[in-house]
N, C-alpha and C positions, 0 to 999 in steps of 0.2 A: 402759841396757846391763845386759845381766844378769850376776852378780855370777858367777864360778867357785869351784865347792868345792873346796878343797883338797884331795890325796890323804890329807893325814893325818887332816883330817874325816870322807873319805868311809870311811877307815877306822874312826875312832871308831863310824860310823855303822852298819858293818856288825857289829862285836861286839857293839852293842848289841841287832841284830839277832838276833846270835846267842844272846845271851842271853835276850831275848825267846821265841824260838822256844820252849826250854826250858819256859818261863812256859803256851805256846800249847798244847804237849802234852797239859798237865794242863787243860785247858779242857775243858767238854761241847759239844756237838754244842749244846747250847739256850743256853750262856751264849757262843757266838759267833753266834750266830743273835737273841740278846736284843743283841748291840755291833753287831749290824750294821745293824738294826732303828734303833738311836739316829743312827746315821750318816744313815740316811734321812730324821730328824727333823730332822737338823742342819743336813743339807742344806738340805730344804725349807723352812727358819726363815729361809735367807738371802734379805734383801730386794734391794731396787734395786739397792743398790752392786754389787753380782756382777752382772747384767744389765748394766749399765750400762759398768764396766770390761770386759765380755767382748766388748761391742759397740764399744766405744771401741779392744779388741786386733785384733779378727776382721772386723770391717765384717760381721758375720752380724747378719740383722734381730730383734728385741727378741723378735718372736713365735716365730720358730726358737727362740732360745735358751730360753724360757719350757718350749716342749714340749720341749726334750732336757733342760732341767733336772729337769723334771717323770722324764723319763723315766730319768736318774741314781737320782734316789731308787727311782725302781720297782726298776732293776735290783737294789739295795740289797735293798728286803722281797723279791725273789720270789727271789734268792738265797739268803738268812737260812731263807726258809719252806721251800728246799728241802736245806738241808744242815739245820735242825733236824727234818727228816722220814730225814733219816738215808739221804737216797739214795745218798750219795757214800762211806757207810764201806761201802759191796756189804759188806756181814756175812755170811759165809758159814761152816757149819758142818757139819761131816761125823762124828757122832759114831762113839764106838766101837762098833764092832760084833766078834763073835768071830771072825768069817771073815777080817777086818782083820788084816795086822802090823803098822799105823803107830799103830792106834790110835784117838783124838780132834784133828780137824784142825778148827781154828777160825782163819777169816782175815779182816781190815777192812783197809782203806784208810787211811792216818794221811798228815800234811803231810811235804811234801820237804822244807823249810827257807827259810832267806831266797828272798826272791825279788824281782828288781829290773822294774819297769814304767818303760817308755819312754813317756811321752805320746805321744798325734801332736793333729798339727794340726789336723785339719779338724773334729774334735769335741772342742772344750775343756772338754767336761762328760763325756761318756758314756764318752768312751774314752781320758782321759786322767788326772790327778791322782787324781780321787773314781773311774776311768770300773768300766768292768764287771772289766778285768784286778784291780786294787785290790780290787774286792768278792771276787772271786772265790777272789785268794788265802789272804786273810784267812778267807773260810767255809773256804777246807781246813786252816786253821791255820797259814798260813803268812807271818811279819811280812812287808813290804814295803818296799822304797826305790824310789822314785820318782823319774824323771829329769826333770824335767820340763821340758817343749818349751818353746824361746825362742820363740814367737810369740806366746804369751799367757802370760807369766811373773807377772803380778797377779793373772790367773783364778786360774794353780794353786796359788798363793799362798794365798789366801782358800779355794781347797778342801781346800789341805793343814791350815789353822789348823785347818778344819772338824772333821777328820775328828780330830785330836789335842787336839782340845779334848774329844771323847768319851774318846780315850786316858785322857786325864788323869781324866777324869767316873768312869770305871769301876775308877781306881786301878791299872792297866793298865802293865806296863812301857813306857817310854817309844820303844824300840826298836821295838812293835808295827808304827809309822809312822813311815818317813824323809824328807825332803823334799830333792832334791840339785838344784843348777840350774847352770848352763854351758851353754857352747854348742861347744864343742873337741870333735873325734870324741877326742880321748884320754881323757876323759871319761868316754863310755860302753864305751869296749876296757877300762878298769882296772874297770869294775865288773862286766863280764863275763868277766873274765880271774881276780878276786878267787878264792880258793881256798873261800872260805864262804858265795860265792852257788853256788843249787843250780839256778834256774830260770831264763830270763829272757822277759816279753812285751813284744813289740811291734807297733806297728802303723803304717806308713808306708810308705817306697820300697824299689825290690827291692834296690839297691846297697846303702842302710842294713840291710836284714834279712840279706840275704847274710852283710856281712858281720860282722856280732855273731856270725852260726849259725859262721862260720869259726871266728872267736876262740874262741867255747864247745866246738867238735870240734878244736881243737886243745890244751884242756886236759891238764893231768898227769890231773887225773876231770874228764872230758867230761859238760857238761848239756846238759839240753834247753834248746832254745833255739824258742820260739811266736811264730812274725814271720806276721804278713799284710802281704802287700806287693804288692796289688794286682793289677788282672787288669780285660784288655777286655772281659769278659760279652758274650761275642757272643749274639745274635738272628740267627735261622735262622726266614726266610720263605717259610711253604710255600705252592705255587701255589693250593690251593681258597680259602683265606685271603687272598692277596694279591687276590684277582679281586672277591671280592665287600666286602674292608675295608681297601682300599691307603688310602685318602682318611684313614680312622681310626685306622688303624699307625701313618702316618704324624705323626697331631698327638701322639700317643701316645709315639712314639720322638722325636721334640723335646722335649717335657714332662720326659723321664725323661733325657733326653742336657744337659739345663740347670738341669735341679732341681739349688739351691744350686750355680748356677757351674759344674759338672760336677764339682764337688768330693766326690765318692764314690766310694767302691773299688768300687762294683758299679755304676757307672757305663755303661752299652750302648756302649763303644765303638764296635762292629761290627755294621754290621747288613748279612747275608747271604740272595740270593735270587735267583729265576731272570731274566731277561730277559725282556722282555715287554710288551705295554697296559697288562697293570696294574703292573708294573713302574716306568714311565714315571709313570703318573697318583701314586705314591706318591712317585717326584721333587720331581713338578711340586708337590705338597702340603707338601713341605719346605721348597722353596722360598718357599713365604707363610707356613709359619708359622714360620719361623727369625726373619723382619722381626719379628715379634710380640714378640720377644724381649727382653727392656728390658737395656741393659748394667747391670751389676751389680759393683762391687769385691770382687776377689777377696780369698782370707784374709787373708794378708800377704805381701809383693813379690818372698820367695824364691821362693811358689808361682807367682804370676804371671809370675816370671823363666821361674820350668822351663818353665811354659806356653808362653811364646812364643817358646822355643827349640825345643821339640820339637815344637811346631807347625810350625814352620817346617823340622825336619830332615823331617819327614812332606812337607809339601808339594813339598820340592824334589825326593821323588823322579821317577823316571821313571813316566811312561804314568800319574802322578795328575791329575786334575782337580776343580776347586774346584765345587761343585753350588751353593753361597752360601756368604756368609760374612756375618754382622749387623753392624751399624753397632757402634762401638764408644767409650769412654772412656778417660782415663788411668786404668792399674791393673786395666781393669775385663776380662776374661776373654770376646773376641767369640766366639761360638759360629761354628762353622766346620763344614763336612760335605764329602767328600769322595769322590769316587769313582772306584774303579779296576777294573779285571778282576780275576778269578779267576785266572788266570794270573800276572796280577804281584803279585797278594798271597801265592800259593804260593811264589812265588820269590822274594819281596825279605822277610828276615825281619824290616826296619825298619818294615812298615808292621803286623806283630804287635805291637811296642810299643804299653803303655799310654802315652797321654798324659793328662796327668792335669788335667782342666777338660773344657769344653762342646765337643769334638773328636771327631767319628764318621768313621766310613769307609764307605761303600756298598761293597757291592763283586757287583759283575757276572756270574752264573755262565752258560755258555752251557748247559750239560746237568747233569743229576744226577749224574753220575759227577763235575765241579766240588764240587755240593758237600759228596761223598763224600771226596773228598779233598783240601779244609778239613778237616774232620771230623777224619779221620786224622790231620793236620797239626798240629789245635791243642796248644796246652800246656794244663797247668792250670789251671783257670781257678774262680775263684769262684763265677759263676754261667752258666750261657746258658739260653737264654729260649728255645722253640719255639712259633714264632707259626702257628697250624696248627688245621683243624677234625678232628674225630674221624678222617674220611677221609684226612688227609694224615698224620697219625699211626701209623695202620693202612698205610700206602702207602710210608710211611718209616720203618721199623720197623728195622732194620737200621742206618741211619744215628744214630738214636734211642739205641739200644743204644750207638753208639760213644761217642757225645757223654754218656753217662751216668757214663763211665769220665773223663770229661775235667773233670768240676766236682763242688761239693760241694752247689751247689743247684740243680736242673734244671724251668723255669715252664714249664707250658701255659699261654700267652697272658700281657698284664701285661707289668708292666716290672719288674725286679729290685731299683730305686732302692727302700730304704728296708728295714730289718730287722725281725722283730720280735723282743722278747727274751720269749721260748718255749720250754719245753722241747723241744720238734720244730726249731725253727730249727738250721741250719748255715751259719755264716759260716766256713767255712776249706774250702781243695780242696787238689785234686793242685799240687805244684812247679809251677811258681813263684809261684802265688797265695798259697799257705803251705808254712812249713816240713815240718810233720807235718799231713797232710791228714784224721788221727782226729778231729782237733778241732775245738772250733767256741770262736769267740772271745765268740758275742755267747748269751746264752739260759742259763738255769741249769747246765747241764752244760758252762760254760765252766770248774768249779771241776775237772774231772775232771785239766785239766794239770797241777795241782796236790798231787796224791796219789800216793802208791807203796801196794803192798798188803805186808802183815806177816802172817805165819803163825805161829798156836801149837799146839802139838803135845801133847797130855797134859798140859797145866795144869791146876794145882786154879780150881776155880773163884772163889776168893774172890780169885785172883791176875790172874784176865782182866781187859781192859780194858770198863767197862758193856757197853759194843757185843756183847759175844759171853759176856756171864754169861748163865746157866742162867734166870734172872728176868727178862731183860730190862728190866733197871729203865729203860730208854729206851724202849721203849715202839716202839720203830722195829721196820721188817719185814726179817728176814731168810729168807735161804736156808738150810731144814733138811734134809738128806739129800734135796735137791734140790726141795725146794718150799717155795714158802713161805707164812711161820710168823710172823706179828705177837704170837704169845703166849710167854709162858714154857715152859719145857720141863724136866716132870715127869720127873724121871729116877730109876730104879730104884734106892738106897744099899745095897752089901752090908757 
């Protein structure tokens, strides 16, 4: 059972935070980029026992968790490398000119302050205790408390030691990193409700992100509040495509509808297309290869609960029908496919729901004008896929266009399962898949929720912050009187 922190802990824990912050100010750009670097060392130094206990939390296989551990640390150096390259202080400088009445305008980016990360479940490495939010806020300078998820409370245990065992290594105030565990929603309401947290991430169900964003906009000072909360990544199959690659969408949209259990936010819930021969033959191909499917334990029994409850609120609706469903296990997440009309997915807004495991929905369009208005229809969404050759691109251009407005990452062909962490990557879209759809959760420019910008106006220069002194003693590129300038700047003395 996992242990509840006290309010008065969580209190102690956030002054220290706050005091920390202080400490974080005066840091460079290179000496949080050098702490962040060792975190990745730290990480990767941990042997079996972390594998072992995460497998022993999660029922994820040794191999999964190897390359998402691998891939924690990554996030770690390619963060490090790109807040010590100074991309995130946008250093921007407009000097004096005579024609100016304001003068010398100099402005960077600095940390908002405490900032609390909620684990989630489904990735006990990447996106939770050590995951990308953590790395993230720490490059903007900003300590962290960390909530960490009851479903693997030993993982994030052993990544909390991790990461404050460097705290300690760098002589580091100890607030830098907090470690809070519980499982009561009052828990996470008092640490979003705290007066001296500024920021909060998360990442899980829409009801949980909801509502944290509520508590944080009903503040006496209202923060941002960075929730992903999921989204059916619809898949739009267009007819030149369907005709000559149904057989291979098909094994394609199983693969990616089961990969790990359907335990991903970007998961295909929906896959949307005309009527038709090849319509039919891409059925008939789900149907064999769904059997294919081996059952699999899912994370832990709360996920599996939700699973085959909302499985089950899905199937009872009206005018659905089951296309297959795989053999199944105790615990274990049967993949299930489903299909209905265009018509009655327009109308029933239950079968927009994500459900969250190996659960797709076919759904049936009699004409294009169907699925013009899906289109229109949808919410926000994470990702959707358009499975379509050049010709149906060019043919659906217009529809194309809508569906651009509806996600924050939009695939020609592919399936959407699986992120990379890239400075081009967007993991966050329109409501309800995320809170604030500017952002992206996964990729170096995850550090940008973390920053406010600060202006100085007619400062001497020996009183700026490195970032925007006349020498550049950092070495980083900024914007001078609109271009930019990786060197110092030679200024006239009268």
């Amino acid at each position: 059972m996992m242990e509840e922190t006290s309010t008065q802990n969580i209190d102690k824990r956030i002054q220290m935070a706050v005091e920390a912050f202080r400490f974080l100010k005066n840091t460079t750009i290179n000496e949080r980029a050098e702490f962040m670097n060792a975190v990745a060392d730290q990480i990767e130094a941990l042997g079996e026992e972390l594998l072992t206990v995460t497998h022993a939390e999660t029922s994820l296989p040794l191999a999964r968790l190897t390359g998402e551990k691998a891939r924690t640390a990554g996030q770690w150096r390619s963060y490090a490398k790109a807040v010590a390259a100074g991309i995130y202080t946008e250093a921007r400088i407009d000097l004096a000119q005579p024609e100016k009445q304001k003068g010398d305008l100099r402005k960077y980016n600095v940390g908002i302050g405490p900032v609390v990360v909620f684990g989630a479940s489904n990735f006990p490495f990447a996106f939770s205790t050590a995951g990308g939010d953590t790395a993230s806020a720490i490059g903007a300078g900003c300590p962290v408390i960390i909530k960490a998820h009851p479903a693997h409370p030993q993982t994030s245990q052993i990544m909390a030691d991790a990461i404050s065992a460097v705290v300690k290594a760098f002589g580091w105030p100890e607030g830098i990193f907090s470690h809070i565990t519980g499982t009561s929603y009052e828990i996470g309401a008092y640490l979003t409700q705290h007066p001296d947290i500024r920021a909060i991430a998360f990442t899980g169900s829409f009801n949980g992100g909801k509502a944290l964003f509520d508590i944080a906009s009903r503040r006496e000072n209202p923060i941002p509040v960075f929730a992903e909360m999921g989204s059916i990544n619809p898949v739009f199959a267009f007819q030149n495509l369907l005709e000559t690659k149904a057989e291979a969408l098909a094994k394609e949209y199983i693969t990616s509808l089961t990969l790990g259990v359907g335990q991903f936010c970007t998961n295909p819930g929906v896959f949307i297309a005309l009527k038709g021969e090849s319509f039919n033959r891409f059925i008939n191909t789900l149907k064999e290869e769904i059997q294919k499917v081996a059952p699999v334990k899912m994370l832990h029994k709360g996920i599996f609960d939700n699973f085959e409850k909302n499985k089950s609120i899905a199937l009872e609706q009206p005018d659905v029908e089951i296309i297959v469903s795989a053999e199944t296990e105790s615990s274990s997440g049967n993949a299930t496919v489903i299909k209905t009309s265009a018509g009655n997915f327009l109308n029933n807004p239950v079968l927009s729901e994500e459900v969250f495991g190996p659960f797709g929905i076919v759904v049936a369009c009699e004409t294009d004008e169907d699925l013009m208005q899906i289109a229109r229809q949808l919410k926000g969404q994470l990702t959707i896929t358009i499975a379509a050759t050049h010709e149906d691109v060019r043919d659906n251009s217009t529809l194309i266009t809508i569906l651009k407005d509806k996600c924050g990452r939009l695939l020609f062909n592919g399936m959407p399962t699986g992120v990379e962490v890239v400075y081009s990557m967007q993991h966050g879209g329109p409501f309800p898949s995320t809170t604030d759809s500017r952002f992206t959760s996964v990729g170096p420019d995850a550090v940008k929720r973390f920053v406010r910008p600060v202006c100085f106006q007619n400062w001497p220069d020996e009183f700026l912050p490195d970032e925007l002194k006349n020498e550049n003693p950092l070495q980083i590129s900024r914007m001078v009187d609109g271009t930019v300038n990786s060197g110092s700047l030679k200024l006239q003395t009268t």
